[in-house]
PAZAPA-4460 file (N, C-alpha, C; in steps of 0.05 Angstrom, whole numbers, plus 32768, in hexadecimal, padded with zeros to 4 digits):
% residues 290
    n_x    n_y    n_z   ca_x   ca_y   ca_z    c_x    c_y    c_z   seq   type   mol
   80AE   7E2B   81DB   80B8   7E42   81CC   80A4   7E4A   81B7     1      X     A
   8091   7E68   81B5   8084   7E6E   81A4   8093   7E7B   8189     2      X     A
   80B2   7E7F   818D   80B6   7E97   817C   80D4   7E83   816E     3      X     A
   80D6   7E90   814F   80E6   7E8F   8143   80FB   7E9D   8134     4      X     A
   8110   7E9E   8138   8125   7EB0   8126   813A   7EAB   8116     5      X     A
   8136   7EBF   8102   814F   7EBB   80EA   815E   7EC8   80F4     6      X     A
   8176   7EA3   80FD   8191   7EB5   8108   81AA   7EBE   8102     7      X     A
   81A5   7EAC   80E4   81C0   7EC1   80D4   81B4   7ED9   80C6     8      X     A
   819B   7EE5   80C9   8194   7F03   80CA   819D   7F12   80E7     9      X     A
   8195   7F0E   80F3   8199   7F10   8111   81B9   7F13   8117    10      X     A
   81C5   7EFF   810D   81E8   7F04   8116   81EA   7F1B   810A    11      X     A
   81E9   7F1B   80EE   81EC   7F2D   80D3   81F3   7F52   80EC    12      X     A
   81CE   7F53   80FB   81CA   7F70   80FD   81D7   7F6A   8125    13      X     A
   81D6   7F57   812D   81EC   7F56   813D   820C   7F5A   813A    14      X     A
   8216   7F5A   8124   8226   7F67   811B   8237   7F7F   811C    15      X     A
   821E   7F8D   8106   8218   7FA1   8107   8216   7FB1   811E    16      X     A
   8208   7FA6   8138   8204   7FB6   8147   8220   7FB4   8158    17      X     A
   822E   7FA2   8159   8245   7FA0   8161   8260   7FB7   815C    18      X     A
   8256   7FBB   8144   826C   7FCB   8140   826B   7FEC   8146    19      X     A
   824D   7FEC   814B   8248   8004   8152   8252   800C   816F    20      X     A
   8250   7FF9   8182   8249   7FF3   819D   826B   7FE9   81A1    21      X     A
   826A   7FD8   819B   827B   7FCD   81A3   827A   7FBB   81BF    22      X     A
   8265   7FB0   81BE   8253   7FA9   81DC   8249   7F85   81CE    23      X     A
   824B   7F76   81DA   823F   7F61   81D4   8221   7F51   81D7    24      X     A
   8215   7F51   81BF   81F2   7F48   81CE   81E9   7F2E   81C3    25      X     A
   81DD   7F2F   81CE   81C9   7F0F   81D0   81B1   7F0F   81CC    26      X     A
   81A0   7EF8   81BB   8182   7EEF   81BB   8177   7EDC   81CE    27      X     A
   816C   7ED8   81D6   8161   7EC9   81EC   813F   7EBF   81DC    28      X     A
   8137   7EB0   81DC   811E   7EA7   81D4   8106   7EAE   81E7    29      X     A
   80EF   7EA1   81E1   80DD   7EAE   81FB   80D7   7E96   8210    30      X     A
   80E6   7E81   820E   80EA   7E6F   8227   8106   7E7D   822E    31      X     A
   8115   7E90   8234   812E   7E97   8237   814A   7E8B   822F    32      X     A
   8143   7E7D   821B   8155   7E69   8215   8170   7E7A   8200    33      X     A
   818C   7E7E   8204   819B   7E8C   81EC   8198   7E7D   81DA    34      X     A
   8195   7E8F   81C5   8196   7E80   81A4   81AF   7E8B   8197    35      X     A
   81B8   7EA2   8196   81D3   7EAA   8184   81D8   7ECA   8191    36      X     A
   81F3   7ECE   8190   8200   7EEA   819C   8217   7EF4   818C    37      X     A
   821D   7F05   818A   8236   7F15   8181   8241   7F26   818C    38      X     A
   8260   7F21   8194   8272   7F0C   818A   8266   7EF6   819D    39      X     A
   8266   7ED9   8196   8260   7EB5   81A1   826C   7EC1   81C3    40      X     A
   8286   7EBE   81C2   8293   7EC5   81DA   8292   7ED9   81E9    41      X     A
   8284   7ED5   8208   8280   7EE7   821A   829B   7EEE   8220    42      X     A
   8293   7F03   8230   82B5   7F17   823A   82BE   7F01   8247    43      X     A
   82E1   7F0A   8248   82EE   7EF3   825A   82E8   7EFF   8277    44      X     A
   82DC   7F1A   8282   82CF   7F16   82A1   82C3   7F0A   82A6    45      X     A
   82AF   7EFA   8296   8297   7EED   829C   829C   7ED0   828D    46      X     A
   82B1   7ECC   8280   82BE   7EAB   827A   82C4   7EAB   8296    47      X     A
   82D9   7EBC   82A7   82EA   7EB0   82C7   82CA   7EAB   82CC    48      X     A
   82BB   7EB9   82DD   82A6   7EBC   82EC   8292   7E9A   82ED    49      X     A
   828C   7E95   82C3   8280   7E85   82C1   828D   7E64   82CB    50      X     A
   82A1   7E64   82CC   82B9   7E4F   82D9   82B3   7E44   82ED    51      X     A
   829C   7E4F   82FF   828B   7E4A   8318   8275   7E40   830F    52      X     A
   8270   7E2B   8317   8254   7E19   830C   823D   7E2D   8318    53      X     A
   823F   7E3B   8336   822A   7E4A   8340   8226   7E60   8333    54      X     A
   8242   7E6B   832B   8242   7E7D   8329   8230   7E85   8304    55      X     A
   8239   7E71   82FA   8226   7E65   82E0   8204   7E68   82E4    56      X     A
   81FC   7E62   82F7   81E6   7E56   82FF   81DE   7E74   8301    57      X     A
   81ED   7E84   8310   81DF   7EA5   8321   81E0   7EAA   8303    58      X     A
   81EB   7EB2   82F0   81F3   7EC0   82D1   81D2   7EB6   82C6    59      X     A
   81CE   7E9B   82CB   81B2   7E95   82B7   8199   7EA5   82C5    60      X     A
   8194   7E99   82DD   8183   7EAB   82ED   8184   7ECB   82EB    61      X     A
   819B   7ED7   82EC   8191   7EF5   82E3   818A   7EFA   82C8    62      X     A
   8191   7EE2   82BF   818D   7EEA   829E   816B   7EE8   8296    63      X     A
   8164   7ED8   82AC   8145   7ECD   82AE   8137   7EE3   82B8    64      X     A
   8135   7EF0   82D1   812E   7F07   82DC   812D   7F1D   82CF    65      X     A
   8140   7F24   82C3   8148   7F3C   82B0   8134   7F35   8297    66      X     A
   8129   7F24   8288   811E   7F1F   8271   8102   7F25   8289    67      X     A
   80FA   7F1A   829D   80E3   7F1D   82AB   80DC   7F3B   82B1    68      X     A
   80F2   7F4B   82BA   80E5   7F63   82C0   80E9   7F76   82A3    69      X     A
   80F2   7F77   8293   80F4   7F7F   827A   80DC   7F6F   8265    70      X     A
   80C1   7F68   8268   80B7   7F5B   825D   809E   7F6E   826C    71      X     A
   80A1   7F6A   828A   808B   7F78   8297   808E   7F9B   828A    72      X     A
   80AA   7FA6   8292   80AC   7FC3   8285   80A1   7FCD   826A    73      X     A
   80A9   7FBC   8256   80A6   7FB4   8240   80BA   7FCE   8230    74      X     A
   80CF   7FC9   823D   80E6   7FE6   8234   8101   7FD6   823B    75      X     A
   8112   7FE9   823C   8131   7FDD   823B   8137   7FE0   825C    76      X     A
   813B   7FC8   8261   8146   7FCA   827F   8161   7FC5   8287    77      X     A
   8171   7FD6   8291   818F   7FD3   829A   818F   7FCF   82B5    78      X     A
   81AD   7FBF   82B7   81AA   7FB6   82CD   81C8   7FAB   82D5    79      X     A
   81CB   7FAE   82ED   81ED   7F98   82FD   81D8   7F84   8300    80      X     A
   81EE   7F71   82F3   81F1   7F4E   82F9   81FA   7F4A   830B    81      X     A
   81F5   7F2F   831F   81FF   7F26   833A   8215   7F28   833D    82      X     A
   8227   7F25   831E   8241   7F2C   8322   824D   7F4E   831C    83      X     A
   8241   7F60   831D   8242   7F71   831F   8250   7F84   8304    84      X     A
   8242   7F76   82EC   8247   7F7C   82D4   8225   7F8B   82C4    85      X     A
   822C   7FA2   82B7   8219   7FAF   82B3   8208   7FA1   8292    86      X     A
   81EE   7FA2   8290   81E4   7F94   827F   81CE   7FA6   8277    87      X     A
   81BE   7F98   8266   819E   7FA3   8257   8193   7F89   824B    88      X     A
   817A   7F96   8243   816C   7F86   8240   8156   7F8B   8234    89      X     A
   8144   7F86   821E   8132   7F8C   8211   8123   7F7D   81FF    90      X     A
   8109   7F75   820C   80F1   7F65   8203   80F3   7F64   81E8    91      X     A
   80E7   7F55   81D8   80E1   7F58   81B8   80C2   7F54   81BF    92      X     A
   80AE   7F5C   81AD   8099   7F57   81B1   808A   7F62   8190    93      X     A
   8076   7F46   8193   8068   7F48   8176   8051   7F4D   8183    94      X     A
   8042   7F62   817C   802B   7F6C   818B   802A   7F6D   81A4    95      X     A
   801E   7F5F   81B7   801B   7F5F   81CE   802E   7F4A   81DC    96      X     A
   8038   7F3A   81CF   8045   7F1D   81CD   8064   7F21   81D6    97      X     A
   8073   7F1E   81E4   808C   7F17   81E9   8094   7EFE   81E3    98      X     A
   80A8   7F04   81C7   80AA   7EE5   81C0   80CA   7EE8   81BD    99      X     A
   80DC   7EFA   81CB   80FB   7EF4   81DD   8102   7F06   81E4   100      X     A
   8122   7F0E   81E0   812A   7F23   81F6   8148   7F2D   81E1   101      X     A
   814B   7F3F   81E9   816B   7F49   81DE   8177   7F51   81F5   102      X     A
   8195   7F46   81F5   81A2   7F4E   8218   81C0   7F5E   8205   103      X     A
   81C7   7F6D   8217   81E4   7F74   8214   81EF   7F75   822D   104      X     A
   8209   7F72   822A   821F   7F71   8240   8237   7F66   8240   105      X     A
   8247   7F5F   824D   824A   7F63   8266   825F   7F7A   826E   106      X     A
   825A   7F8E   8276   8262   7FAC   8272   826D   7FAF   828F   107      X     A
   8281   7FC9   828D   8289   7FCC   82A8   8282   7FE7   82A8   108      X     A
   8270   7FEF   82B7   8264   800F   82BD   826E   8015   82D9   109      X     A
   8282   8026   82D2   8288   802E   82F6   8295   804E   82ED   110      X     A
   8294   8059   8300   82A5   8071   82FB   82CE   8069   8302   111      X     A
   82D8   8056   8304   82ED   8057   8307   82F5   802F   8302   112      X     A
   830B   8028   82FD   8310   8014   82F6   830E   8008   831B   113      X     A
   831E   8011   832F   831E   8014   834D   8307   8004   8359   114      X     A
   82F2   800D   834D   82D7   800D   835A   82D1   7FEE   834C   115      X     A
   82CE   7FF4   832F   82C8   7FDF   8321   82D1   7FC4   832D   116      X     A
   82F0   7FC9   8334   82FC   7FA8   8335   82F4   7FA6   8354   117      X     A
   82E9   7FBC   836E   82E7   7FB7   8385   82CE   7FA9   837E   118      X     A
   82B9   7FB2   8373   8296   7FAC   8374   8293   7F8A   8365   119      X     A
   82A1   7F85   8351   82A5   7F6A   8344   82B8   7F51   8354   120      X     A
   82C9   7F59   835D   82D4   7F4B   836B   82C2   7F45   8389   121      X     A
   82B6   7F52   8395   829E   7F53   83B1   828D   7F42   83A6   122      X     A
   8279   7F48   838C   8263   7F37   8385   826A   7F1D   837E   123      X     A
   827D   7F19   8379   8298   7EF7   836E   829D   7EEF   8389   124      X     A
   82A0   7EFD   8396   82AF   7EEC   83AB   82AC   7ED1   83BB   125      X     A
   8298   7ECB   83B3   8287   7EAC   83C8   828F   7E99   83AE   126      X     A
   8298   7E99   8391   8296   7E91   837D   82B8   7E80   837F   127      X     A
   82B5   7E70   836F   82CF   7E5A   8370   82DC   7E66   8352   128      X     A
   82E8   7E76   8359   82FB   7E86   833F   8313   7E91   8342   129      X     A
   8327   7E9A   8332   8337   7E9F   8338   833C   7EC9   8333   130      X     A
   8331   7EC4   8354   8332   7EEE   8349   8344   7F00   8340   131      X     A
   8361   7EF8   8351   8371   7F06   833C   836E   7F09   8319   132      X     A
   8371   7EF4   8311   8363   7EF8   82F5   8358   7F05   82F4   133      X     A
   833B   7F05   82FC   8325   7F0F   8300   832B   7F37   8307   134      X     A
   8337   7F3A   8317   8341   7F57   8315   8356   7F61   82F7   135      X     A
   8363   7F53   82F2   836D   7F56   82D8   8364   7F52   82B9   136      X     A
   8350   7F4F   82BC   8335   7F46   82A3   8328   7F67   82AD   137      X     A
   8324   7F69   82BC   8317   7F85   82C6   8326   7F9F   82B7   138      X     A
   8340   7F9D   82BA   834C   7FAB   82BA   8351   7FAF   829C   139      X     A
   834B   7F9F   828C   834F   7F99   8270   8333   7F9A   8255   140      X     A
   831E   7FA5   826E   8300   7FA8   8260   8300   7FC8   8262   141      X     A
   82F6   7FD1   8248   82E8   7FE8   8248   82D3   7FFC   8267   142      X     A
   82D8   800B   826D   82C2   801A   827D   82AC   802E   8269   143      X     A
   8293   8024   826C   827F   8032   825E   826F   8040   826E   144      X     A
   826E   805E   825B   8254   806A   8271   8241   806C   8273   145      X     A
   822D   8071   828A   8213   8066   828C   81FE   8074   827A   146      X     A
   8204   8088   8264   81FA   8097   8249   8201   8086   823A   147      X     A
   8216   8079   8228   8221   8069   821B   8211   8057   821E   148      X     A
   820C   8045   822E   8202   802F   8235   81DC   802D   8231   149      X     A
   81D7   8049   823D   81B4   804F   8236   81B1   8055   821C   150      X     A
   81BF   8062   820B   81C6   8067   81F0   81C5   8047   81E0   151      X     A
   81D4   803C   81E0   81D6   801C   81DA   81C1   8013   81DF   152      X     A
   81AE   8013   81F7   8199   7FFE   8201   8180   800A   81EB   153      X     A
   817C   802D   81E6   816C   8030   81D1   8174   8026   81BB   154      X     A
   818C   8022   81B3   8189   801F   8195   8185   7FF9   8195   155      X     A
   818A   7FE4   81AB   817E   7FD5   81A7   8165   7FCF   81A9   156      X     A
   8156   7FE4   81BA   8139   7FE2   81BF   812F   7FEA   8194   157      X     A
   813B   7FF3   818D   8136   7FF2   8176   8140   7FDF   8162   158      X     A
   8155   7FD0   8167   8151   7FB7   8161   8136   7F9F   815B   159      X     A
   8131   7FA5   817A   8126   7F93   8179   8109   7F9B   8172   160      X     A
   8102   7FAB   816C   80EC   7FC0   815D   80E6   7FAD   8139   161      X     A
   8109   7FAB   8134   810E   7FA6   811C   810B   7F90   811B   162      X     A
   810B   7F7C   8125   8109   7F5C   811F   80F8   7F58   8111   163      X     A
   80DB   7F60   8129   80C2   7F5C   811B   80C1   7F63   8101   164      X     A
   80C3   7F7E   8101   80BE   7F90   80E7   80CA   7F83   80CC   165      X     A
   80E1   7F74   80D3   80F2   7F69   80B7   80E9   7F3F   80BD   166      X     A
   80D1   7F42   80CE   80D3   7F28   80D2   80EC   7F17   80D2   167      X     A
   80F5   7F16   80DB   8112   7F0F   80EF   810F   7EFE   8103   168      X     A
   80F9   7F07   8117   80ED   7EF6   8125   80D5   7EFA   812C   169      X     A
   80C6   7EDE   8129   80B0   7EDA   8125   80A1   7EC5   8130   170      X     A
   8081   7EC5   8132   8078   7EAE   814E   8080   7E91   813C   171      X     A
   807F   7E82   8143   808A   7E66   813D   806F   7E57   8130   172      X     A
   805F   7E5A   8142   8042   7E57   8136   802B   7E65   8139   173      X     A
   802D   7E7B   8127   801F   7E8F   812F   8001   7E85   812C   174      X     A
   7FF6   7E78   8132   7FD5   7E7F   8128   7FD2   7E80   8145   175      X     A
   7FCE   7E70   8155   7FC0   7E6D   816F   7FCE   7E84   8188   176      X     A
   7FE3   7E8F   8183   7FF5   7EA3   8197   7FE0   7EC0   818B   177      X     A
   7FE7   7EC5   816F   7FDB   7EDC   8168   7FC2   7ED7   8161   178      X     A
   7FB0   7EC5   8162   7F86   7EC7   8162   7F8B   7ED7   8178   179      X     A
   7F93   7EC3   8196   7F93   7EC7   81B6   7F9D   7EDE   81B7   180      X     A
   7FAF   7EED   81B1   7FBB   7F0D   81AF   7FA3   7F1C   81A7   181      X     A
   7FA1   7F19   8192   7F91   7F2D   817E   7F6C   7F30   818F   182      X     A
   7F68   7F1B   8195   7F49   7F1E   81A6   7F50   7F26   81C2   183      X     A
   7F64   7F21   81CD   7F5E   7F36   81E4   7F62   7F52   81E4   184      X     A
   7F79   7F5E   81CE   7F74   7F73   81C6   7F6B   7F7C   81C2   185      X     A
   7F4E   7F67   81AE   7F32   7F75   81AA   7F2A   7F7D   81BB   186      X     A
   7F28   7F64   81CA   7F0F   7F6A   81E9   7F16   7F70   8205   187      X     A
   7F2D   7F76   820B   7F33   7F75   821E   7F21   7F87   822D   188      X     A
   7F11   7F9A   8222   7F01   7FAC   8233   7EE3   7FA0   823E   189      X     A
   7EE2   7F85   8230   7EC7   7F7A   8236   7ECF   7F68   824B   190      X     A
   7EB3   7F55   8250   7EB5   7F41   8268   7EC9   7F2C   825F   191      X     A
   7EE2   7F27   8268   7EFA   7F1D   8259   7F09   7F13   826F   192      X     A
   7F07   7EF9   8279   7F1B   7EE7   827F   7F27   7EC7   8279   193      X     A
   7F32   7EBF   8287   7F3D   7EA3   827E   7F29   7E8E   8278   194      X     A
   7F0D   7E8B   828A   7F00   7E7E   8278   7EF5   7E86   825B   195      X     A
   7EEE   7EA0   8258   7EE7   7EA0   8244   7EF2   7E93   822C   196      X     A
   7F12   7E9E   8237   7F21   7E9E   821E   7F2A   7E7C   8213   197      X     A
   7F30   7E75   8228   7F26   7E50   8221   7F17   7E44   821D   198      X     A
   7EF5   7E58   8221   7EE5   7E4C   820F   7EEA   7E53   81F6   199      X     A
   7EE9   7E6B   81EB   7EF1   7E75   81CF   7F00   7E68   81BF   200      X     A
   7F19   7E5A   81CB   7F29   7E54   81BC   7F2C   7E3B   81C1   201      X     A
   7F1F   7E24   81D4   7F1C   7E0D   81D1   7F34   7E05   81D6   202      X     A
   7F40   7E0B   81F4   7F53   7E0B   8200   7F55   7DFD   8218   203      X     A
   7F6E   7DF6   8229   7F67   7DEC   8246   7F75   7E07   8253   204      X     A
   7F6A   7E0F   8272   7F7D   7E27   827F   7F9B   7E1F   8282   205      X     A
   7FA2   7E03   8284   7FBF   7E04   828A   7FD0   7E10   826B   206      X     A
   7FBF   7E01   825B   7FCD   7E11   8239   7FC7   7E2E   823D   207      X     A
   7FB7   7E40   8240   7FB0   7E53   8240   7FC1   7E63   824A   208      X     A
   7FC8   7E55   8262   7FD9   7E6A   827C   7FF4   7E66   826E   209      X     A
   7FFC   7E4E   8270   801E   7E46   825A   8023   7E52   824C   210      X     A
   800E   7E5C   8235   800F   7E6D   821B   801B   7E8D   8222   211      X     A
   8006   7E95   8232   7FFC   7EAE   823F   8021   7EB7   8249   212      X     A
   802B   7EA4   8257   8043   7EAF   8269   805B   7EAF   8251   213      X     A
   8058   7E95   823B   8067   7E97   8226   8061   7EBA   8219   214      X     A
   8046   7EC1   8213   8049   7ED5   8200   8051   7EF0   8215   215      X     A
   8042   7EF3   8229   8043   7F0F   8233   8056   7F0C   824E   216      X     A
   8061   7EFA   8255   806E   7EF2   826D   805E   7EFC   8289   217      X     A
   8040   7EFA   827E   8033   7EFF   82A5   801F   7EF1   8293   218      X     A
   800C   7EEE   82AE   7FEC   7EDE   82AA   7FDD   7EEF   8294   219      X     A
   7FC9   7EDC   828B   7FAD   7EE6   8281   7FA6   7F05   8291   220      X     A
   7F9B   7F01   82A0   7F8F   7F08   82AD   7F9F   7F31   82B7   221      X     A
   7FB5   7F2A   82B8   7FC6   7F3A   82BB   7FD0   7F49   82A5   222      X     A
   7FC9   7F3D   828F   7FC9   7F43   8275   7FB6   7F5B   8267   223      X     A
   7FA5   7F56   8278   7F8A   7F64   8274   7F86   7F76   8284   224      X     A
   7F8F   7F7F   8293   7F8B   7F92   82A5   7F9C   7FA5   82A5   225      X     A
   7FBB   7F9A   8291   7FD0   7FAD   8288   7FBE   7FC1   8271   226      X     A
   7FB3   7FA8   825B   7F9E   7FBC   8244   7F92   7FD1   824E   227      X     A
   7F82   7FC8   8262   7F6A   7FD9   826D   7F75   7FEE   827F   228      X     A
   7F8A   7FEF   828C   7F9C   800A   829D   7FA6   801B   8285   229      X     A
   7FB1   800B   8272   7FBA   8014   8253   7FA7   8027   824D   230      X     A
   7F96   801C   824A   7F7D   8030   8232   7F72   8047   824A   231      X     A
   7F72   8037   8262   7F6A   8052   8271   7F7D   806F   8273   232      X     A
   7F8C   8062   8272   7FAA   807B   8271   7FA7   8091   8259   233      X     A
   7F9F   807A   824B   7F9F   808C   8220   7F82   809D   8229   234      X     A
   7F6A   8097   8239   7F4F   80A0   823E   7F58   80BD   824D   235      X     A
   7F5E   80B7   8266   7F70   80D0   8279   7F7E   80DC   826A   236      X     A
   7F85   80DF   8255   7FA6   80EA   8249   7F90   80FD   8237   237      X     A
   7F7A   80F6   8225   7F75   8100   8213   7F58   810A   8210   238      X     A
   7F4B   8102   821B   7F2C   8106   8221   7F25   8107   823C   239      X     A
   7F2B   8123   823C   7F1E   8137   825D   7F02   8132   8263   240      X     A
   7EF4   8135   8249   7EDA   8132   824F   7ECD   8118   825C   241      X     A
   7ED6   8106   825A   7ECD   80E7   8267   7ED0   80E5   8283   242      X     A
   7EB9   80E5   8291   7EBD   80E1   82AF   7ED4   80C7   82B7   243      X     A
   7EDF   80C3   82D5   7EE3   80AB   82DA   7EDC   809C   82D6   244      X     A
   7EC1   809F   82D8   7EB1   807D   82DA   7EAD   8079   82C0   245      X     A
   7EB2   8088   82B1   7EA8   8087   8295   7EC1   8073   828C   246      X     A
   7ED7   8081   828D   7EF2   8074   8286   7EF7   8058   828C   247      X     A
   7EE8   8055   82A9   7EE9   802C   82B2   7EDC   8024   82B1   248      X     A
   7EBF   802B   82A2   7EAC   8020   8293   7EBC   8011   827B   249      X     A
   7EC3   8029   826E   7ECD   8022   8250   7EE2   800E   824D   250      X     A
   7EF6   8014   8260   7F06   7FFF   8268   7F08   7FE4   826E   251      X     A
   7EED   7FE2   8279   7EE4   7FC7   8282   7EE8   7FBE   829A   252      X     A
   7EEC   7FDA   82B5   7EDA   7FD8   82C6   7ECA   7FD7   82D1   253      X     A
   7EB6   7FC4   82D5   7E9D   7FCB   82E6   7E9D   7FDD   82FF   254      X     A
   7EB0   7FD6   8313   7EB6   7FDA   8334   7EC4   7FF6   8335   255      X     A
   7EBA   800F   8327   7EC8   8022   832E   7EDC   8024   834C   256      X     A
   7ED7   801C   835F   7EE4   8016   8371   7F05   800E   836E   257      X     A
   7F03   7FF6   8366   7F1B   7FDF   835A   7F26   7FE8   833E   258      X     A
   7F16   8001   832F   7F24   8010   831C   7F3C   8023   8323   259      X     A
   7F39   802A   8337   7F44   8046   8349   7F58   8036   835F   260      X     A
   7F56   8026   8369   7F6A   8016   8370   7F81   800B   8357   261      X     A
   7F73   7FF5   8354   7F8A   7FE9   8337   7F9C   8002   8328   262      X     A
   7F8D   8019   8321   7F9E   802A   8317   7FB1   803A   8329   263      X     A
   7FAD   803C   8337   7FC1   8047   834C   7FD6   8037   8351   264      X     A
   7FC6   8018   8358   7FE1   8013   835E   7FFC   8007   8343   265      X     A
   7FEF   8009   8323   7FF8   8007   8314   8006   801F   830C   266      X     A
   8005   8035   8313   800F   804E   8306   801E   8061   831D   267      X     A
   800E   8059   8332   801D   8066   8350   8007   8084   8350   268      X     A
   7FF3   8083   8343   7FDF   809C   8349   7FCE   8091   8340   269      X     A
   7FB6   80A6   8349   7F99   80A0   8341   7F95   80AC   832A   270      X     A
   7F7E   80A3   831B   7F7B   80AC   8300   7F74   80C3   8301   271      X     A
   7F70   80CF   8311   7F67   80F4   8314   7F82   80FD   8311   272      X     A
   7F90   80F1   8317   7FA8   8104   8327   7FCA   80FD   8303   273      X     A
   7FBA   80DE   8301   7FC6   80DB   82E2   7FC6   80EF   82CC   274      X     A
   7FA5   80F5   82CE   7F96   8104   82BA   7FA0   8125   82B8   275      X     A
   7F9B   812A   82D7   7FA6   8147   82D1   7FCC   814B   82CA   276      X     A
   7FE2   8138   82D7   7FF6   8134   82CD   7FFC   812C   82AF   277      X     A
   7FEF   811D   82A1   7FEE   8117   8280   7FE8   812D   8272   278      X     A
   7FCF   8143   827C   7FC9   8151   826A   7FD4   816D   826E   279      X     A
   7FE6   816F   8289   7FF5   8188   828A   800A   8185   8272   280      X     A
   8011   816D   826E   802A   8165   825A   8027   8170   823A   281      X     A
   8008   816F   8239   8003   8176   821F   8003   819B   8213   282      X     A
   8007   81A1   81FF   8006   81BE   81F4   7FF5   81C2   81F6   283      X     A
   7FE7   81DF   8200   7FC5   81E7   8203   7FC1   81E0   81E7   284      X     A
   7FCD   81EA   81D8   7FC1   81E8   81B5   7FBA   81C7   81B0   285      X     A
   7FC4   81BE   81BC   7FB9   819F   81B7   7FA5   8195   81CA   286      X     A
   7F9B   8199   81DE   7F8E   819B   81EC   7F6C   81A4   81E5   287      X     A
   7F59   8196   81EA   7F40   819E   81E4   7F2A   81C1   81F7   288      X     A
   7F27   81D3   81E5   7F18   81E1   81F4   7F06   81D6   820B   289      X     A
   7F06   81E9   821D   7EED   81E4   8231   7EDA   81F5   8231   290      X     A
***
C-alpha cells in the first residue's frame, strides 16, 4: 500500500456527501483493500446476497475489476454488478499516481420495480440465499435514475479531486513513488524505459514493475506511451503547423510507422483524422491564421 488517509476527515465529507445523495460510498486503498464507508452497513440487498460465501467472493472481484478499468479511464466508471446492482467508481490520483478508489452503490436503476426484482433475482440465482427476501428488500430500496446517478458519480469524481487538494489522502511514502512520477513526466518524450529507470533510481525491475502497477495500475512501459499519445493529442489539437512526423518525433517516437499505429489504435483514428476532428471543435477566433 503506497497511499494514506485521514479517515475521520474522510467519514466527516462522506457524510456530507451522504446526505446529499443519499447513496452510500466507500474508500478502497490502492491495493483495493476497504478502509471506511458511509453509512458502515451495506444495503440489506446486498447483506441477503453477501450470505453466499461465492457470492461474497463475485462482490470482491467486481469490486477489483471496476477499480481496474476506472484507473485505466481515469474518469468515473458506472456499472451493474454480477448481482445486478448499479454502481461507480472513481480513481483518486496524485499526479500521475493512483493511490485508491471511491465506489458508490448499491443502487437499483431500472425503469420499473418489475424489471428490477426479475434482473436481480436471474443474476442470484445459482447463489445459496433466500430470494424471496431477496425480492422484498427490492421492493423496499429506492429506484434511481440513470441522470441522478451520473450527476452523483460527478460530484464524487470531485471528491476525490478534493482529497488531494485538502491532503486527505496522501502517498504513504512519498519520496521514491513521486521522484519515479515526477521524471517520467519529465522525460517521457526521451529514450525512456524500464532499464533506464532502474538504473536511475537504483532499483530492481521486479520493485519497479510492483511500484509502477501500485501507482498507475498498468506497466512502466504502458505508462509511457499513455504520456506520449497524451501530448500527441495536445500537439494535433493545437499546433496545425507541426507535421506528423514532427509530432512523433517530439513525442518520442522514432518509428513514424508504430507512431500511426499505436495512436490509432489508442484513440480509434489516425492522427490526421484526430487533428482535423479536435480542431473543427475549436472557435475560428481561437484558432491560428493560415
Amino acid at each position: 500500500m503506497i497511499s494514506t488517509f485521514n479517515l475521520s476527515k474522510l467519514v466527516d465529507l462522506f457524510k456530507d456527501f451522504y446526505r446529499l445523495t443519499q447513496i452510500r460510498i466507500t474508500v478502497f486503498d490502492d491495493s483495493f483493500h476497504e478502509l471506511a464507508s458511509y453509512p458502515e452497513e451495506v444495503s440489506p440487498v446486498c447483506q441477503i446476497i453477501r450470505t453466499d460465501r461465492n457470492a461474497l467472493h463475485h462482490c470482491n472481484l467486481c469490486d477489483q475489476q471496476a477499480c481496474d478499468i476506472a484507473s485505466r479511464r481515469r474518469s468515473a466508471y458506472i456499472y451493474r454488478c454480477h448481482a445486478g446492482l448499479t454502481e461507480s467508481i472513481v480513481p483518486v490520483y496524485l499526479g500521475n499516481i493512483v493511490i485508491g478508489y471511491l465506489l458508490f452503490g448499491h443502487l437499483l436503476s431500472y425503469p420499473s420495480y418489475g424489471e428490477a426484482v426479475r434482473s436481480i433475482t436471474q443474476c442470484c440465482r445459482e447463489y445459496r440465499i433466500d430470494l424471496e427476501e431477496l425480492r422484498k428488500q427490492c421492493l423496499l430500496q429506492p429506484l434511481i435514475q440513470e441522470d441522478y446517478i451520473h450527476s452523483a458519480a460527478q460530484i464524487m469524481r470531485t471528491v476525490a479531486s478534493y482529497l488531494c487538494l485538502e491532503r486527505i489522502a496522501i502517498l504513504k511514502n512519498e519520496e521514491l513513488p513521486a521522484r519515479l512520477d515526477e521524471y517520467i513526466t519529465r522525460h517521457f518524450t526521451e529514450e525512456l524505459n524500464t532499464a533506464v529507470l532502474c538504473d536511475h533510481f537504483r532499483i530492481g525491475k521486479t520493485q519497479l514493475c510492483e511500484m509502477a502497477k501500485q501507482m498507475y495500475g498498468i506497466g512502466i512501459a504502458q505508462q509511457i506511451r499513455l504520456l506520449r499519445i497524451n501530448r500527441a493529442k495536445e500537439l494535433l489539437s493545437k499546433d496545425p503547423e507541426l507535421s506528423i512526423s514532427d509530432i512523433a518525433a517530439a513525442c518520442g517516437f522514432h518509428d513514424y510507422n508504430y507512431f500511426i499505429t499505436l495512436f490509432k489504435r489508442m484513440t480509434g483514428m489516425t492522427p490526421r483524422q484526430y487533428a482535423r476532428a479536435s480542431r473543427s471543435e475549436y472557435p475560428r477566433s481561437l484558432q491560428r491564421p493560415t
